[in-house]
KOLMI-302378 format. One record per residue: residue in one letter; residue number from 1; y, z, x of N, C-alpha, C, O in turn. Coordinates in steps of 0.001 Angstrom, whole numbers, plus 524288, in hexadecimal, padded with zeros to 5 digits. Each point is the difference from the previous one (the first is absolute). Layout:
# KOLMI-302378
- resn:resi:n.c2:n.c3:n.c1:ca.c2:ca.c3:ca.c1:c.c2:c.c3:c.c1:o.c2:o.c3:o.c1
- a:NUM:Y:Z:X:Y:Z:X:Y:Z:X:Y:Z:X
...
# end
This chain:
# KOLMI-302378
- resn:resi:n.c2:n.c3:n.c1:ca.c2:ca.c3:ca.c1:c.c2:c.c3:c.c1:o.c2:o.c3:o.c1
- x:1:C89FA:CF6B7:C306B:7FFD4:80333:804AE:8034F:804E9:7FF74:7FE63:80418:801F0
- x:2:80635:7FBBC:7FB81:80350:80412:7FF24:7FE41:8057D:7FE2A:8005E:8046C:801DB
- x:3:7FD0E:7F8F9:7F8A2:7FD20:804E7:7FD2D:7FB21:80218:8035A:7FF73:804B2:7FF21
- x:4:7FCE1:7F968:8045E:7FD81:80291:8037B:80231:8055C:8045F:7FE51:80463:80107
- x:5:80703:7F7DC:800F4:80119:801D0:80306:803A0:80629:7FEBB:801C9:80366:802E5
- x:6:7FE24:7FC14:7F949:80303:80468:7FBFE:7FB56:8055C:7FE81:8006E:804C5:80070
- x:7:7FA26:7F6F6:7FD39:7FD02:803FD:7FFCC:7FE17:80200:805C7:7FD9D:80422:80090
- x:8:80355:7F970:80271:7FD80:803D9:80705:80334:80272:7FF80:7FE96:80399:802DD
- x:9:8060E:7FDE3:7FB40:80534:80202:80590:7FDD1:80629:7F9FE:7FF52:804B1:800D0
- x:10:80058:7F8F0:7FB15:7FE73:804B2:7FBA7:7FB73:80218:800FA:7FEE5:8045F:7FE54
- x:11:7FDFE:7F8EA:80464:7FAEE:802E7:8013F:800DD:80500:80621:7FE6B:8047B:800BF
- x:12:80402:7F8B5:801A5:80105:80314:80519:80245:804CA:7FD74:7FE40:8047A:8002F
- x:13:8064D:7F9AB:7FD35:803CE:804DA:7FD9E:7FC03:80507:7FE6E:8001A:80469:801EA
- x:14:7FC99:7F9B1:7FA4A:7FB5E:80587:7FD3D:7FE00:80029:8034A:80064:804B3:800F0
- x:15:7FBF7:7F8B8:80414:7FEE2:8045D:803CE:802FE:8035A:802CA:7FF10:804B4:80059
- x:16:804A8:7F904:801C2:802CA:803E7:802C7:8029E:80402:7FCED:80189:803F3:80247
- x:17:7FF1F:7FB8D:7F91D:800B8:80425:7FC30:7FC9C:8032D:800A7:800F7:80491:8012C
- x:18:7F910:7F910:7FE00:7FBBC:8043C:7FF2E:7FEFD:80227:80357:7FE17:8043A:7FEBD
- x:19:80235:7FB05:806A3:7FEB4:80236:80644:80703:804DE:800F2:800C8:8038C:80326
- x:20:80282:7FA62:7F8E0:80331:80545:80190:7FFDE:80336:7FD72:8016E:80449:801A7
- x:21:7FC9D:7FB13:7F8A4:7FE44:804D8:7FCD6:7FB90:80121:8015E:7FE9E:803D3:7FD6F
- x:22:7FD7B:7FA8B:80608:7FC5F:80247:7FF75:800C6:8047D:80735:7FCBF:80344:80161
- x:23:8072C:7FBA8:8010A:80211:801D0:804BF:80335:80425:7FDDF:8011E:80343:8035B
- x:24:800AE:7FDA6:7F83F:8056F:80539:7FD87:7FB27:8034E:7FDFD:80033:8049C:80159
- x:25:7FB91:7F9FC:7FBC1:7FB93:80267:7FE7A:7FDD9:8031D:802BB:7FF76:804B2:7FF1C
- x:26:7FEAF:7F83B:80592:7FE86:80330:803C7:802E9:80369:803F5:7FE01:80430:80145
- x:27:806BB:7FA46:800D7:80340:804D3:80050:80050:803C1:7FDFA:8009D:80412:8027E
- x:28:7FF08:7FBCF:7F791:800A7:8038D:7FCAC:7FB6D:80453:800AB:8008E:804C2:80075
- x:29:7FB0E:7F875:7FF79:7FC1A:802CD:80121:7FFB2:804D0:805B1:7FF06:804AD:8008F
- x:30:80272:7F6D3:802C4:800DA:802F8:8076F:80428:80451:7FF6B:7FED0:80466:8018A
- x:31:806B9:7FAA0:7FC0C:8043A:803F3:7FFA5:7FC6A:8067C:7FBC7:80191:80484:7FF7E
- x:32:7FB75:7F9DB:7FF40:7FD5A:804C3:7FE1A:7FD4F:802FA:8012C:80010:804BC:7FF2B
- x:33:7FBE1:7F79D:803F6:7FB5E:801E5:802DF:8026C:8020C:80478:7FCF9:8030A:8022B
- x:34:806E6:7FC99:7FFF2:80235:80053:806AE:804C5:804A3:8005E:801FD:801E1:803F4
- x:35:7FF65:7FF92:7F4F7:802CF:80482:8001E:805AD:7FCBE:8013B:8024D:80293:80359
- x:36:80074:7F94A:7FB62:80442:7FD8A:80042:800F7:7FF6A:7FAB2:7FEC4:7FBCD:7FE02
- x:37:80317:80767:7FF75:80102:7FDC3:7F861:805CB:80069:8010D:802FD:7FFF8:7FC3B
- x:38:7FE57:8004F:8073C:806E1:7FD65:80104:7FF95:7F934:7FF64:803E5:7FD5D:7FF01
- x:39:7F79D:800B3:801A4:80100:7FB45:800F0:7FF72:7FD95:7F9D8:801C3:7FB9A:7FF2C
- x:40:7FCA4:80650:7FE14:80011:7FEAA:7F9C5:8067E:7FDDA:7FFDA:801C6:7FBE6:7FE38
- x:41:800FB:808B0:80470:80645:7FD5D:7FF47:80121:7FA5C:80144:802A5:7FD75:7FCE4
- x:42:7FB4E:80012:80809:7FECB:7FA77:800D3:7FEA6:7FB5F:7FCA9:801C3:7FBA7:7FEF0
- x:43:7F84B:808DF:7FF5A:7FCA5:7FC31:7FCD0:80098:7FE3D:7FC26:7FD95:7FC45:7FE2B
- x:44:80753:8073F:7FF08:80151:800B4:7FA16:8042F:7FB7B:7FDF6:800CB:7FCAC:80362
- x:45:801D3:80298:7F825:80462:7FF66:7FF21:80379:8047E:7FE30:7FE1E:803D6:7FDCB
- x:46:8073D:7FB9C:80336:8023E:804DE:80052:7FF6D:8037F:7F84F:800EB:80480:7FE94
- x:47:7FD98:7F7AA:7FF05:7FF86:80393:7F9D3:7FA9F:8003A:7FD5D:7FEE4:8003E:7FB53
- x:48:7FCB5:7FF8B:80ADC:7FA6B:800B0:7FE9F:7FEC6:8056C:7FE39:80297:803E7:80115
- x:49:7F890:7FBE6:7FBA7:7FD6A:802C2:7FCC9:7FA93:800EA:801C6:7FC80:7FCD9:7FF0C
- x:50:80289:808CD:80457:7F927:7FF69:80030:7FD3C:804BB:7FE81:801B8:80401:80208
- x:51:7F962:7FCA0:7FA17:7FF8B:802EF:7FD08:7FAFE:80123:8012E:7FC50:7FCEA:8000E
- x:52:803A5:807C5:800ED:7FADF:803D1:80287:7FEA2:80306:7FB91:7FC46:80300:8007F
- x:53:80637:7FCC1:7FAF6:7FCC6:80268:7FB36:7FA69:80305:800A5:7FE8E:80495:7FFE5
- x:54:7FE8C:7F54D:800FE:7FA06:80229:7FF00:7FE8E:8035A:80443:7FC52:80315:7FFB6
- x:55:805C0:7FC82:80329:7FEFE:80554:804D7:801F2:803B9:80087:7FF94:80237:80440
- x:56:8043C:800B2:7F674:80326:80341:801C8:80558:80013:80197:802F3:803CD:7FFE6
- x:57:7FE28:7F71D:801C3:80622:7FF85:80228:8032B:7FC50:7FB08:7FE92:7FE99:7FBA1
- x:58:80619:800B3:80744:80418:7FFAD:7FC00:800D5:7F8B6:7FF7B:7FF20:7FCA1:80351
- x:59:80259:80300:7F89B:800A9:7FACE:7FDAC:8076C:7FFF5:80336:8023E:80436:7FF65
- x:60:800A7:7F7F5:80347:80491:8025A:80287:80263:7FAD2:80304:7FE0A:7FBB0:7FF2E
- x:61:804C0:804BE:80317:80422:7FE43:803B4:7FB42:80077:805B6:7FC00:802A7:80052
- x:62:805E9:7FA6F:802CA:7FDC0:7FF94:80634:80114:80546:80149:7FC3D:80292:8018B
- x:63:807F0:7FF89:7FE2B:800AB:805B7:803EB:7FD61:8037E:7FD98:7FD15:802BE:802AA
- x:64:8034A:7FE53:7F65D:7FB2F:803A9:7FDA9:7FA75:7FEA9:80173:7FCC5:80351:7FEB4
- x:65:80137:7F7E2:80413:7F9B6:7FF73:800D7:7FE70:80053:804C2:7FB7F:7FFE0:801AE
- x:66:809FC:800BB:80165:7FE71:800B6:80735:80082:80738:80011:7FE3A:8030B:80346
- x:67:8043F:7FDDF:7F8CA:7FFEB:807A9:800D1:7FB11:8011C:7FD88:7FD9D:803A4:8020A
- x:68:7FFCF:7F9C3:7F95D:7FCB5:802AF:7FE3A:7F9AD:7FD4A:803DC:7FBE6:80282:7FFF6
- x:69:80491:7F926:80276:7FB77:7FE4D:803C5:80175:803F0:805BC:7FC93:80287:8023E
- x:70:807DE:7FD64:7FF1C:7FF07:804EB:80495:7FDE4:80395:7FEFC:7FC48:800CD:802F1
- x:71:8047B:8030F:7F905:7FE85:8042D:7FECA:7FA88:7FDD2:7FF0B:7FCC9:800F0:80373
- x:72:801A6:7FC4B:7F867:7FA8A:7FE10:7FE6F:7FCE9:8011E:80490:7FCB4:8037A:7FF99
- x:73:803F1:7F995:805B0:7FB20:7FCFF:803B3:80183:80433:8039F:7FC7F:7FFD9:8034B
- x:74:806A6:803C6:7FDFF:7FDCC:804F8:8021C:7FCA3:80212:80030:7FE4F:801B3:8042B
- x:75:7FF22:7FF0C:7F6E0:7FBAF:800F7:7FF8C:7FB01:7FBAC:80050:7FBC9:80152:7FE18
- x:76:804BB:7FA0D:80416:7FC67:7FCA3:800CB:7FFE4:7FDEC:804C5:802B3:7FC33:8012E
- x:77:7FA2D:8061C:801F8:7FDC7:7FF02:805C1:7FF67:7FC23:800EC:80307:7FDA0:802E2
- x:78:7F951:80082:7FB43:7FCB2:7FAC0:80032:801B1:7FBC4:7FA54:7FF01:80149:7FB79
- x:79:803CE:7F962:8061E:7FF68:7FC93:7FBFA:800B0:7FA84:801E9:802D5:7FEE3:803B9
- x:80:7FA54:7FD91:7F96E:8023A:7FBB4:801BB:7FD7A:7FCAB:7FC23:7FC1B:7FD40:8009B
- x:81:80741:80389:7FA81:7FFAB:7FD66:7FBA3:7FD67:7F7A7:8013E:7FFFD:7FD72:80413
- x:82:7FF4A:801E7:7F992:7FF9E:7F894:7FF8A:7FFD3:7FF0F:7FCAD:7FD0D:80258:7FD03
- x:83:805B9:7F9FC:80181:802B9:7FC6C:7FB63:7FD02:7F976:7FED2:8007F:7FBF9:80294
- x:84:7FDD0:80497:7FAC3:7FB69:7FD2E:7FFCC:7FFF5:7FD4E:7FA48:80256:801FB:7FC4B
- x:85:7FA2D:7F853:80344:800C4:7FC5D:7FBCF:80432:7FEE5:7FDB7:800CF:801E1:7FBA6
- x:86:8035B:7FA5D:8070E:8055E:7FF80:7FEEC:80047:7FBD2:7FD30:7FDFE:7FBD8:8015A
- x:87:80560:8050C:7F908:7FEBA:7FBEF:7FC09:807F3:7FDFB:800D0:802BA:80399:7FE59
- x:88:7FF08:7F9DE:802C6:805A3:7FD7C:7FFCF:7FFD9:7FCB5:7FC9E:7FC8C:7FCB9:7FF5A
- x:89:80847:80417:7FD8B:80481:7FDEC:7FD69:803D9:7FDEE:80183:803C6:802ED:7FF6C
- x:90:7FD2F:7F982:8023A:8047B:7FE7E:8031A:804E0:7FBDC:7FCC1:7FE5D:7FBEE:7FE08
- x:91:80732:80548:80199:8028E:7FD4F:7FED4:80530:7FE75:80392:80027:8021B:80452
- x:92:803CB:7FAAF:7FA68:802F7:80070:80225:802D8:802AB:804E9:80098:7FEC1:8049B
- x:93:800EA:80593:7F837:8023E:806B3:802BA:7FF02:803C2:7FD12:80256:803D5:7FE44
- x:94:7F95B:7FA36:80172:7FCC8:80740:7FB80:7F966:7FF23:8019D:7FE21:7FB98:7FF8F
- x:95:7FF0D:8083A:80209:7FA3D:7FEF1:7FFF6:7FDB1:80583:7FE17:802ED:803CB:7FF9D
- x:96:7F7F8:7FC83:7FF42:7FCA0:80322:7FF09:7FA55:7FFCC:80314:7FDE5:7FC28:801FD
- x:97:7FFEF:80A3B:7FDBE:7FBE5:7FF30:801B4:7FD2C:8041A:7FD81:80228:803E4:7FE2D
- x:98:7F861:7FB2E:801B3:7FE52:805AC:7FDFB:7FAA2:7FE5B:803A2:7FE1B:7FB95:80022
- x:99:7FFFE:808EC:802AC:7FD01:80161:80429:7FD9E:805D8:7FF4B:801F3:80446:7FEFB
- x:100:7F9A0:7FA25:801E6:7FC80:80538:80179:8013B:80374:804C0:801E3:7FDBB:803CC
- x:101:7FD54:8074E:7FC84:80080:80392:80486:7FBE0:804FE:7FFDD:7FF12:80392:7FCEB
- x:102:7FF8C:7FB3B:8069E:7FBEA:804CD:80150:80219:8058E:80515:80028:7FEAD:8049F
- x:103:80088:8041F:7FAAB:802FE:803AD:80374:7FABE:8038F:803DE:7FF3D:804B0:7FF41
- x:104:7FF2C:7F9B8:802C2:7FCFE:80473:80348:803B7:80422:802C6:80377:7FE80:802FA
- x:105:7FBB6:806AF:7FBF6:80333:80270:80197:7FCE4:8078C:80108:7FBA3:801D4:7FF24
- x:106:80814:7FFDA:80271:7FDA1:8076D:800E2:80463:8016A:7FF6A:803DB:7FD67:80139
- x:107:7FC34:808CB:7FBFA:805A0:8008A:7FC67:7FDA6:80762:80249:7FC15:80240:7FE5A
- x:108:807FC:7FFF3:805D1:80038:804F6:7FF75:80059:80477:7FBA3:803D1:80055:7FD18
- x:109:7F8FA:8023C:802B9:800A1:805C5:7FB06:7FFCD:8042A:802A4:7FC24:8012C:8029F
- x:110:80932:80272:7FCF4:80145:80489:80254:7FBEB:8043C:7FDC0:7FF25:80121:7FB68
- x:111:7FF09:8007C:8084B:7FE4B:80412:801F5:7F7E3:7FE61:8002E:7FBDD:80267:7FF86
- x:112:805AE:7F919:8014A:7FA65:7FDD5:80045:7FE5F:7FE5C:80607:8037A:7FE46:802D6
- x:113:7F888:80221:7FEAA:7FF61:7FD72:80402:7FD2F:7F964:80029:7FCD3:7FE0B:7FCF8
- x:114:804D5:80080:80612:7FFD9:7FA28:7FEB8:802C8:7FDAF:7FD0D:80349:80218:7FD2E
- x:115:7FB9A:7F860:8031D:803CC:7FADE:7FC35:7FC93:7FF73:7FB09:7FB5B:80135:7FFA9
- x:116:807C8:7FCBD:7FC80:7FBEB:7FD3C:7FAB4:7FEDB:7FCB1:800CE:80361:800B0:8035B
- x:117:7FA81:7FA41:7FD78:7FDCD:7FA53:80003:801FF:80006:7F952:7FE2D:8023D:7FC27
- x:118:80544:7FB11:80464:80262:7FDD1:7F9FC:80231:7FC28:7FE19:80471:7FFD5:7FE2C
- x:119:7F6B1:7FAD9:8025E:80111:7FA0E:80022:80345:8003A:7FA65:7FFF7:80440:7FDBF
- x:120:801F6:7F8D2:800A0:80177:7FDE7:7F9C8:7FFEE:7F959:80153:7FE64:7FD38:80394
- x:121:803A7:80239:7F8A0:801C1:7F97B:7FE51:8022C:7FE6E:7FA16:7FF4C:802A9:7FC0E
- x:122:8029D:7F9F9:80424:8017F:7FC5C:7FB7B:804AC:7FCFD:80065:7FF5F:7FC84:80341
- x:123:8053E:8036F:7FAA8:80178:7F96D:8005D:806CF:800D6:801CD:80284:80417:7FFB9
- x:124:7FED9:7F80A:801A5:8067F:80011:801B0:8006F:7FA7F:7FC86:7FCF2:7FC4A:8002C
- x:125:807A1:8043F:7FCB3:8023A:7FCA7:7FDCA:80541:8018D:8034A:80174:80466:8014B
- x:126:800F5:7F6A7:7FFAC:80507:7FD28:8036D:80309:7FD94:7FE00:7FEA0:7FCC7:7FCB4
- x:127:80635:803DE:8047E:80253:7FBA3:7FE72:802DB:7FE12:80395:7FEA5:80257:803FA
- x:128:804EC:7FA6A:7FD33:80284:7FD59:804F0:80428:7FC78:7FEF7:7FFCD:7FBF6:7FD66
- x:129:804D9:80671:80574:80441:7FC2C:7FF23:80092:7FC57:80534:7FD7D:80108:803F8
- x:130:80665:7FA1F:7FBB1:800CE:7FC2D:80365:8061C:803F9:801C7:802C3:801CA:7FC7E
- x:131:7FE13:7FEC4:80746:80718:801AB:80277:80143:7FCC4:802F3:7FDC2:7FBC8:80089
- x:132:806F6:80610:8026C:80281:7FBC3:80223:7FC2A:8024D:807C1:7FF8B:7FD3F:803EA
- x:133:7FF0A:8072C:7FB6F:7FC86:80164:80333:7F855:7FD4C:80057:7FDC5:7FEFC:80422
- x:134:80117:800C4:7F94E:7FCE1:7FD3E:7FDA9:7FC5F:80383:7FC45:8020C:803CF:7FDE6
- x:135:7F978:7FB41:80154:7FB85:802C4:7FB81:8011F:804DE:80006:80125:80184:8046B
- x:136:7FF06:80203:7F80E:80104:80550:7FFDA:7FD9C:802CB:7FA5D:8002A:7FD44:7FC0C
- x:137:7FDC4:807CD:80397:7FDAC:80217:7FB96:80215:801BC:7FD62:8025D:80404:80131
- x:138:7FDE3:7FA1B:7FA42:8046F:80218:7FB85:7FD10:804BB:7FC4D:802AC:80394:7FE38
- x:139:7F8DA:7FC2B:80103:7FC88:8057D:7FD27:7FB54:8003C:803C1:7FF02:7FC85:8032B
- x:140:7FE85:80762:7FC47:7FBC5:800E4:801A3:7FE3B:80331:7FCD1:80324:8034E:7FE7B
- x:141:7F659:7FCF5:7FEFD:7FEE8:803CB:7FD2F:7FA24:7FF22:80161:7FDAA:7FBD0:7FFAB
- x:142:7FF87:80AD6:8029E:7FB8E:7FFDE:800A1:7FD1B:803C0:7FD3F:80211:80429:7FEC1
- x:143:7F984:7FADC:80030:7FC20:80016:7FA4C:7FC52:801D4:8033A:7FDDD:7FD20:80335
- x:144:800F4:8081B:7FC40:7FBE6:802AD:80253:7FB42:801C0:7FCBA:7FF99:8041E:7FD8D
- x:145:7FB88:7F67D:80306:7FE3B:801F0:7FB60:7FBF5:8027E:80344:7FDB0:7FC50:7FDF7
- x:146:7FFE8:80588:80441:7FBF9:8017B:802B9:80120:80475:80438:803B9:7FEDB:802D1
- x:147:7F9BB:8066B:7FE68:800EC:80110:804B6:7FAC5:805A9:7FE4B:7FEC4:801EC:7FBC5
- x:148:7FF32:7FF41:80A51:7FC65:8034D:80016:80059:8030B:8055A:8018F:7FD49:803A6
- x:149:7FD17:808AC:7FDAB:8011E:8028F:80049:7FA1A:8022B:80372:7FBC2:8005F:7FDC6
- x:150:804DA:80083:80645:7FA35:800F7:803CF:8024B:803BB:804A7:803A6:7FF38:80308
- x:151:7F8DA:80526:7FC6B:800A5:80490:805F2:7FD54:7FD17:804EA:7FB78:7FE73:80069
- x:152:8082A:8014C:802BF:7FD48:7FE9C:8052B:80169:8034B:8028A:80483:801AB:7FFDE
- x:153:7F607:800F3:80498:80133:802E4:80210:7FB1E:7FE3A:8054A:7FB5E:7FFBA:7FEC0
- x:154:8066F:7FF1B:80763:7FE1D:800DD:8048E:7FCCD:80471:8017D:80164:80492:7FF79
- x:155:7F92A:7F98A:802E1:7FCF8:804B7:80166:80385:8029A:8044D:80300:7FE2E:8034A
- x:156:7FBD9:8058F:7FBBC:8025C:806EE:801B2:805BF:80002:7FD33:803D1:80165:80292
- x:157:7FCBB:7FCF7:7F7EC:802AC:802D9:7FC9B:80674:7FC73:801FB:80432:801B5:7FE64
- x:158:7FB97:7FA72:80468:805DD:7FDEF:801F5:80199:7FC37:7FD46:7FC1F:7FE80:7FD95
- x:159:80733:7FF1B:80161:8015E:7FC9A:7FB4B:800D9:7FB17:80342:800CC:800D2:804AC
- x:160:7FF2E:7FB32:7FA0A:7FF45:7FB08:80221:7FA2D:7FE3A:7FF2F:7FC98:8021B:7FD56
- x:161:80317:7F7D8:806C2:7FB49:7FC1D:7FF55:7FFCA:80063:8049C:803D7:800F2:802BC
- x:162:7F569:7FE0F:7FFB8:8001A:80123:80550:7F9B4:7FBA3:7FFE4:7FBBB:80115:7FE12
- x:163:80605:7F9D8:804DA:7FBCA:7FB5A:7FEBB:7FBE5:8009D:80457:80166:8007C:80493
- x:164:7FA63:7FF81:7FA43:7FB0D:7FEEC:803D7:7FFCE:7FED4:803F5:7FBBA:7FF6B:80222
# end
């Protein structure tokens, strides 16, 4: 009976593991989309690493990736990335994940009229420490392998979507 009761209390443990990494994930996602990349400071551990390389931004510290995403999503009106096919690794007080992301988004160009429609996608690899706070992201690195680039423009020349 012992060893059963050992493997439940271990089984509960990895879900509720997996339901709070998969809750820091998605924060992660909302603090972006919602224009809060202060909250990365939360989300993070204090000697995290998240690396915007493939997009242009800097491989860095939490405070180098919240200056270079402010500045970034200024120019992005419209986003609301999703994080999608979440593969976990889970140990102890260390986990991984690597997940798909698709970004639907419209990205302003000065002296243009209208937004770009400029979906991308490709992958977030994670990593995740256990604290005395609980689950927290120790790297983040997202892999932009995809992104395309479309004029949208509203009849009589106005920029936006205007539905039936």
């Amino acid at each position: 009976m012992h060893v059963h009761l050992e493997a439940a209390l271990k089984s509960e443990q990895a879900i509720a593991d997996r339901f709070a990494l998969d809750d820091l994930l998605t924060a992660y996602a909302v603090a972006i989309d919602t224009d809060q990349v202060t909250e990365l400071t939360r989300l993070a551990t204090e000697d995290a690493v998240f690396d915007y390389q493939s997009s242009g931004g800097p491989r860095g510290p939490v405070a180098e990736a919240q200056q270079w995403l402010e500045k970034a999503l200024a120019q992005v009106p419209v986003r609301a990335h999703l994080i999608v096919n979440r593969r976990f690794d889970i140990h102890e007080d260390s986990a991984c994940v690597e997940a798909h992301f698709f970004n639907p988004m419209s990205v302003r160009v000065p002296g243009q009229k209208g937004d770009i429609w400029n979906p991308g996608g490709g992958f977030y690899f994670v990593g995740f420490r256990r604290t005395e706070k609980g689950w927290r992201i120790s790297e983040l690195v997202m892999l932009e392998t995809w992104r395309v680039a479309v004029g949208v423009r509203a009849a009589g020349g106005s920029s936006g979507h205007h539905g039936a």
